[in-house]
C-alpha positions in Angstrom: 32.7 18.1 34.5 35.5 20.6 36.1 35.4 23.5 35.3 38.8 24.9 37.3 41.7 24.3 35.3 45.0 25.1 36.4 44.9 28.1 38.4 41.5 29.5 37.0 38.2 28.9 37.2 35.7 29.0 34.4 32.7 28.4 35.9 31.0 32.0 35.9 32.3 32.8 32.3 30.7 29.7 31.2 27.2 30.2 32.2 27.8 33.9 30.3 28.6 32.0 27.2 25.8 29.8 27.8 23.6 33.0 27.8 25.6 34.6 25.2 24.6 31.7 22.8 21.1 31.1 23.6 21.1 35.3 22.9 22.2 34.2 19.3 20.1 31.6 18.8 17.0 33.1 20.0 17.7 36.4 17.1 18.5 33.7 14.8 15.5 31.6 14.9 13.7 34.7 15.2 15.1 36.5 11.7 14.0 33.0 10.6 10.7 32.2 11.9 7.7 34.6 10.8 5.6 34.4 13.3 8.0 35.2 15.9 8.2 38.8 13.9 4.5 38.8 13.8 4.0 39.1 17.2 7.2 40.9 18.3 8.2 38.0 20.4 11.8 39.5 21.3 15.0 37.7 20.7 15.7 37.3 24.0 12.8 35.3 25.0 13.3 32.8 22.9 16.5 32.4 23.9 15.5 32.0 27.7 13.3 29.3 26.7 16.4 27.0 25.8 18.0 28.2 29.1 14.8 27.0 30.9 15.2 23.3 29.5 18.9 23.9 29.8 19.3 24.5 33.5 16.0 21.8 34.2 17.1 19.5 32.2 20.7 19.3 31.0 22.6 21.3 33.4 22.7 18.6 36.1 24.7 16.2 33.8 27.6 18.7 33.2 27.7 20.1 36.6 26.1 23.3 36.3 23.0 23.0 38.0 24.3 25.7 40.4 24.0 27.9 37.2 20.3 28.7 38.1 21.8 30.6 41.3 24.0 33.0 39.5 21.2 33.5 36.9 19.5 35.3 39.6 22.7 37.1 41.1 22.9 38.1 37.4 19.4 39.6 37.0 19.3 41.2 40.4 22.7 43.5 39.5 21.6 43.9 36.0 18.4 45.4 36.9 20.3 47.6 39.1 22.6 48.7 36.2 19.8 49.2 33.7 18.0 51.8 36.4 21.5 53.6 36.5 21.9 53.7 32.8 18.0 55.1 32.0 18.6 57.9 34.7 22.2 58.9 33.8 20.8 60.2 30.5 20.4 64.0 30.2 17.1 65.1 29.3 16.4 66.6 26.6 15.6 70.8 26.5 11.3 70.9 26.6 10.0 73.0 24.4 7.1 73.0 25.9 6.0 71.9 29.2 4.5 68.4 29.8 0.8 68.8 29.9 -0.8 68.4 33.3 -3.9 66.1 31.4 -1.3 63.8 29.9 0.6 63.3 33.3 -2.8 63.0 35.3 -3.8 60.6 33.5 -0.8 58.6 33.1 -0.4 58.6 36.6 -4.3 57.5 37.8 -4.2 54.4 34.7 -1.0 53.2 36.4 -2.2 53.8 40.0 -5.0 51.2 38.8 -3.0 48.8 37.7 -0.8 48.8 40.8 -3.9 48.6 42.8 -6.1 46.0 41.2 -2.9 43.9 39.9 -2.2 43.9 44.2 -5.5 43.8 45.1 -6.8 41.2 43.3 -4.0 38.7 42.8 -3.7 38.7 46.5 -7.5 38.3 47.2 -7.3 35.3 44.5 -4.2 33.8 46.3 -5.7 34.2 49.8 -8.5 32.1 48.6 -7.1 29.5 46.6 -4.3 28.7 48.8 -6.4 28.0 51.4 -8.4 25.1 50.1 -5.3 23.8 47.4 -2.0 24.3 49.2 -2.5 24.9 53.1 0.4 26.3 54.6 2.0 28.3 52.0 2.3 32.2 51.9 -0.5 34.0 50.7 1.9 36.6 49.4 2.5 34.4 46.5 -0.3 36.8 45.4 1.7 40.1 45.0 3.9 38.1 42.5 1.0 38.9 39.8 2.2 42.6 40.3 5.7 42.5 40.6 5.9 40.1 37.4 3.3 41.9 35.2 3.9 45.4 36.0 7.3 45.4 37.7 9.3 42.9 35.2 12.0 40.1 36.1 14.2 42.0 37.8 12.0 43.3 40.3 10.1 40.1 40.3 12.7 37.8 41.2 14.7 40.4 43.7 11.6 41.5 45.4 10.1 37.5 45.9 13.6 36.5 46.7 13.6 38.1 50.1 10.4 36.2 50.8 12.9 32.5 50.8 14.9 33.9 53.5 14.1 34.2 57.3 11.9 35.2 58.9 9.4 34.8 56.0 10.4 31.2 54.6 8.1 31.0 51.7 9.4 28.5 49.3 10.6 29.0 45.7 8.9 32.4 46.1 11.5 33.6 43.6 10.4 31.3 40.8 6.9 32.3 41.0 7.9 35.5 40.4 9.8 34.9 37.4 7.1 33.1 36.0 4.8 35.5 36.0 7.0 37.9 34.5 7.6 35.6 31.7 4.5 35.1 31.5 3.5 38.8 31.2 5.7 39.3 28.4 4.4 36.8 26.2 0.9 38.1 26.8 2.6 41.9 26.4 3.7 41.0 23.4 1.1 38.5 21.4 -1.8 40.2 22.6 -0.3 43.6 21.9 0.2 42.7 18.4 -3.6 41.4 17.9 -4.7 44.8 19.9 -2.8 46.6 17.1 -4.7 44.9 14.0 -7.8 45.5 16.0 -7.6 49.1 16.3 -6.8 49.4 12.6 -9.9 47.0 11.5 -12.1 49.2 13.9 -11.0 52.7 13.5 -9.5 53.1 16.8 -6.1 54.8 15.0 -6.6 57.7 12.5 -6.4 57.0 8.9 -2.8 58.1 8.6 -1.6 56.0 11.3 -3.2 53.2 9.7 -1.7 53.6 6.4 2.0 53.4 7.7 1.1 50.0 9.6 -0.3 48.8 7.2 2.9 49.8 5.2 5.0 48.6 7.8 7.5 45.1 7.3 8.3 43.2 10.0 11.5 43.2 11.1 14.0 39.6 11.0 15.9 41.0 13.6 18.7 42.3 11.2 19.5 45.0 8.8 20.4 43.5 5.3 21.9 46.3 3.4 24.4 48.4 4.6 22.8 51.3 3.5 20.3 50.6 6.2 22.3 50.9 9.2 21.4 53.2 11.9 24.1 55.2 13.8 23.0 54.9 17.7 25.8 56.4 20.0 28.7 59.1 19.8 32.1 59.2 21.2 32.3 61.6 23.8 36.3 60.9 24.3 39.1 61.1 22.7 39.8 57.1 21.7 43.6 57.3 22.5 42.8 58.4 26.5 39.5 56.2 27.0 36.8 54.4 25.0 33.8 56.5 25.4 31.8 53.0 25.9 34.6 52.1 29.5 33.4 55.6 30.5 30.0 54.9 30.8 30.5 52.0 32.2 32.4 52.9 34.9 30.4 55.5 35.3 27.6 52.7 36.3 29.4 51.0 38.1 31.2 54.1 40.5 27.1 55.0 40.8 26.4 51.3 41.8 29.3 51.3 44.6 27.6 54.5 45.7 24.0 53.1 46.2 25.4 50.0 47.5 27.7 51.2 50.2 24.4 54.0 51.1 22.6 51.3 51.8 25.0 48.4 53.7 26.0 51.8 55.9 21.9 52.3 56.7 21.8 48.7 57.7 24.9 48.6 59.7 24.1 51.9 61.5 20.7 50.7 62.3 21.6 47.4 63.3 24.1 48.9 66.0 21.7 51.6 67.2 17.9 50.3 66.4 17.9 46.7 65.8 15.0 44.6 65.6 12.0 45.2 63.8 13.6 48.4 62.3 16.4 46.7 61.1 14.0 43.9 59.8 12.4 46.4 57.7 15.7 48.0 56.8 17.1 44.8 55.2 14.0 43.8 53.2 15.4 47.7 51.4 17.6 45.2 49.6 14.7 44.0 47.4 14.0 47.5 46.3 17.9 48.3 45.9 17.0 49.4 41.8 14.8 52.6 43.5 18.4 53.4 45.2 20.2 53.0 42.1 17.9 55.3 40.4 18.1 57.8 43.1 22.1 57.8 43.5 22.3 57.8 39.7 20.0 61.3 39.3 21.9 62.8 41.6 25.3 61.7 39.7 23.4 63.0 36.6 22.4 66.6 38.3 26.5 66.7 39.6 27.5 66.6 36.2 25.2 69.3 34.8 26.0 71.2 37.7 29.8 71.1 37.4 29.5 71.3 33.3 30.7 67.7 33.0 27.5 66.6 31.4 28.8 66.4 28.0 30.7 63.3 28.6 27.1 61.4 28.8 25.8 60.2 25.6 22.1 59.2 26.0 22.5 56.9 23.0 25.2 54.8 24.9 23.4 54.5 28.1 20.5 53.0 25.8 22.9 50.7 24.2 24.0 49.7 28.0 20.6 49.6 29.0 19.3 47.2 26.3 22.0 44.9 26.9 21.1 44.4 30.3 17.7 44.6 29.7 18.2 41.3 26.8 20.3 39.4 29.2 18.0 40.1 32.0 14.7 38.8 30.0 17.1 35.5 29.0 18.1 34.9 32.1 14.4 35.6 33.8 13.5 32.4 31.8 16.1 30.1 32.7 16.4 31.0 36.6 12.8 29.3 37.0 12.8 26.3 38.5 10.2 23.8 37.0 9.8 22.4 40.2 8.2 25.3 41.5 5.8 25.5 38.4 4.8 22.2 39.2 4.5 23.4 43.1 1.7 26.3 42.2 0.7 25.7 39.1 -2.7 26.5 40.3 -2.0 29.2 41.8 0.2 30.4 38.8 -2.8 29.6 35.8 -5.0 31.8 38.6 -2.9 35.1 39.0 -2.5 34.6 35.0 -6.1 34.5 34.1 -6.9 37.9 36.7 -3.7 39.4 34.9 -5.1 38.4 31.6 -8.7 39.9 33.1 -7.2 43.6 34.0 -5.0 44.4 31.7 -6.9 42.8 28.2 -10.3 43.6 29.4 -10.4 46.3 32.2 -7.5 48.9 31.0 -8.5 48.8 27.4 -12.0 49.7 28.8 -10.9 52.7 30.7 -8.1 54.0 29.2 -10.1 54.6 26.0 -12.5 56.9 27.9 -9.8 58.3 29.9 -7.6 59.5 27.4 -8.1 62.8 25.4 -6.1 62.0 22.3 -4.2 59.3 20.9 -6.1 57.0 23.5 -4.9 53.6 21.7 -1.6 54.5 21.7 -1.6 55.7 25.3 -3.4 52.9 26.1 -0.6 50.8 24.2 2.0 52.0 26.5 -0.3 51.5 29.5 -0.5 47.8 28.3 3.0 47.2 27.2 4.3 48.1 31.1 1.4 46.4 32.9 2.4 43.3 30.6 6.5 43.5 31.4 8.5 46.7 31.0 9.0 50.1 29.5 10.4 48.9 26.3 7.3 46.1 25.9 5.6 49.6 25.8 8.1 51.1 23.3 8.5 47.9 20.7 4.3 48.0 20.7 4.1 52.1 20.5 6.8 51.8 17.7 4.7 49.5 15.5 2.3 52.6 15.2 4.3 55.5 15.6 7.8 54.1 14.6 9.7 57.8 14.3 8.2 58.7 18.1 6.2 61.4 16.2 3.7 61.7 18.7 4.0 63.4 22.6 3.2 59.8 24.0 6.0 58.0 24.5 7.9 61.4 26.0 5.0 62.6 27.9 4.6 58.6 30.0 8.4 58.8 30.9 7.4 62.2 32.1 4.9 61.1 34.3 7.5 58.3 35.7 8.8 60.3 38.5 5.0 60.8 40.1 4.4 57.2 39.6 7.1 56.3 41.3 6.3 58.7 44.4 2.6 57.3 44.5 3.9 53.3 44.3 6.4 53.9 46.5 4.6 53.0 49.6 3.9 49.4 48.0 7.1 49.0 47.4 8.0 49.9 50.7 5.3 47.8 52.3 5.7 44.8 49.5 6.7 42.4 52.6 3.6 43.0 54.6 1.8 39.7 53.2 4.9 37.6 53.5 4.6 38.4 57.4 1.2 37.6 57.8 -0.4 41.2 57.5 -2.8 40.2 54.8 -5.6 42.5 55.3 -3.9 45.6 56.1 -1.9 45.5 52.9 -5.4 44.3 51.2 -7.3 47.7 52.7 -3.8 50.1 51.2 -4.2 48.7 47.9 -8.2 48.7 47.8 -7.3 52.3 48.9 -5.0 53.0 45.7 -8.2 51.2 43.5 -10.1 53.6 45.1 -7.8 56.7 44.7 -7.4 56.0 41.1 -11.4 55.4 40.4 -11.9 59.1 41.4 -9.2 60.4 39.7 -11.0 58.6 36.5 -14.3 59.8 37.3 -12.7 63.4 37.6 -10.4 63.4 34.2 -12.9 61.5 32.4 -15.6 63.2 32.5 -18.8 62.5 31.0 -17.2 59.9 29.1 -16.4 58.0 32.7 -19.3 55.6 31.7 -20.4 56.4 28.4 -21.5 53.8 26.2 -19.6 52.8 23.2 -18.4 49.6 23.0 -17.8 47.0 25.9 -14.1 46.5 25.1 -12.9 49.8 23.9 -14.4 53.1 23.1 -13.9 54.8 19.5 -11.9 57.9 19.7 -14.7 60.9 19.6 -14.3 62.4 15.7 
């Protein structure tokens, strides 16, 4: 089928409406199908799955098959644009300063999970590619990290780079982007069955447990009128600009900015540096969502420094946000490649079962004696971004503390900023594997493991190894 008519071509707006509709039917089926509210399995999701057979199986037949391309083009930007949008919004006056025991121990659960998620899917991939697929890239590993704990985005812009010279590792990308899809279903079903545990075994207070237990699913709509929740303000006059084209051009003008900081690094060093500099320099492309969050907190401070802040409404950029966030998760499903699944499904069932090991088993284990107070719900959001992305944390923490009454959810974004500075180095060194430095990258993240273990043993205290249940400890009464 063509697809250029006349003098325009079609081809890129189709694949949206393609998205677009799997988008609707995913919330339909969803508003219709209980078990789908049950276990919070987002709208989105379901929708990618029909994009997955879509672009395996039907898309070669109408001429689309390219479509699986721009799918990743599309997630790679998006990520980018839902980084700019979460650090655009102003921050909120603190009444009181973030607790230094809250972001300690924020920081060392998530230093864990970096670590072991690296550590061990690695050590795992090392070891079974060796006897099962001979040959292919052991840094196949890291994609149990940057799927899990990083998300699609990161997953698929991050393995990506591996396809390309001078790594060569093949469908690298679509490994990554099954694991994250992977890690979202487990984020979200096991999450669910977490929550009914912790009410069955006391692990919430009783008053926490008495509004889940009064709590209705959602179908995905609201029915009444009545119900309807106002989420964003106009910040402009209507009849000069919509306040919704401000904000995104806003996102974009901050995009342009990281974008042209970053193709000016490569080009300076590439005339004055060159080789393995410049190597290192380019694989900065995989990471180009740390330089959209950078560019867009500095556009953020130059508005509150020149007064101009007002014109950012914080409920807007999470409107933005969530739509790339849904289109991203969609199109994370239907980029994969079944060919690749097929490739390393051993390896993939592997990294899945240690992912499924760490973060059902070991970080319910030592969150609960690292926390202080509200330690499920900590751990929840622990979970939910070790499993996929922030708001798998938020849609889990909102099932027990819908209205955000607690200092959890404020206090982890809190801690973001030091997370980010600690797993930066990963992120800078995330290539390492894919060039044959296995080990050293194995000894940084066994260093991380081993940074974060003291850091337990220090905040936990005598509860470091106290007995009280193998799975999860009870909140002391």
């Amino acid at each position: 089928m063509n697809y250029i008519h006349s003098a325009h071509d079609f081809t890129i707006v189709i694949h949206i409406c393609i998205i677009s509709c799997a988008l609707l039917l995913g919330s339909t089926l969803r508003s219709k199908i209980r078990i789908f509210q049950k276990y919070l399995i987002p709208a989105p999701m379901i929708g990618g799955l029909f994009l997955f057979f879509f672009y395996n199986y039907v898309a070669k037949y109408l001429n689309l098959e390219a479509g699986r391309f721009f799918l990743e083009e599309l997630m790679f930007h998006l990520l980018n644009v839902s980084f700019i949008a979460m650090q655009l919004r102003i921050p909120a006056k603190k009444e009181k300063v973030q607790r230094k025991g809250a972001l300690w121990s924020n920081v060392t659960a998530l230093l864990a999970e970096y670590g072991l998620q690296c550590f061990l899917g690695l050590l795992v991939a090392a070891l079974l590619l060796k006897k099962f697929l001979p040959g292919s890239s052991v840094a196949l590993g890291l994609t149990l990290c940057l799927g899990f704990e990083l998300g699609p985005g990161q997953a698929e812009s991050m393995a990506k780079v591996w396809e390309g010279a001078p790594y060569n590792v093949v469908n690298a990308g679509d490994v990554g982007l099954a694991m994250a899809a992977i890690g979202f279903v487990i984020g979200s079903v096991v999450g669910v069955v977490l929550i009914n545990r912790a009410a069955r075994k006391g692990w919430l207070s009783a008053d926490y447990v008495e509004k889940l237990r009064n709590r209705k699913a959602g179908t995905d709509f609201f029915r009444l009128k009545k119900d309807r929740v106002a989420t964003s303000y106009q910040t402009t006059v209507s009849e000069s600009m919509d306040t919704f084209t401000l904000h995104i051009a806003l996102i974009m003008f901050t995009y342009l900015i990281s974008f042209l900081i970053l193709a000016g690094l490569e080009k300076l060093v590439a005339v004055t540096v060159g080789g393995k500099v410049l190597e290192a320099v380019t694989g900065l492309w995989g990471i180009n969502f740390v330089f959209s969050s950078l560019c867009a907190i500095v556009v953020r401070k130059t508005l509150i420094a020149t007064h101009a802040d007002h014109v950012i409404d914080n409920q807007t950029c999470n409107r933005i946000d969530g739509i790339a966030v849904d289109f991203t998760v969609a199109a994370c499903l239907g980029a994969i490649e079944i060919a690749a699944i097929r490739q390393y499904w051993v390896v993939i069932v592997a990294l899945t079962l240690v992912g499924i090991a760490i973060t059902c088993f070991i970080t319910p284990w030592f969150c609960s004696r690292l926390f202080k107070d509200y330690s499920f719900m900590r751990f929840l959001m622990i979970f939910g971004t070790a499993n996929g992305t922030l708001p798998t944390a938020l849609s889990l923490l909102r099932v027990v503390d819908p209205d955000f009454e607690t200092p959890v959810a404020q206090e982890y974004v809190n801690s973001t900023a030091l997370i980010f500075v600690f797993a930066l180095p990963i992120l800078a060194l995330v290539n390492w594997p894919a060039k044959g430095l296995v080990w050293p990258f194995l000894g940084i993240t066994a260093l991380y493991v081993l940074i974060s273990f003291f850091l337990y043993l220090k905040l936990s205290g005598k509860r470091a190894f106290a007995k009280g249940g193998y799975f999860y400890m009870p909140p002391e009464e």
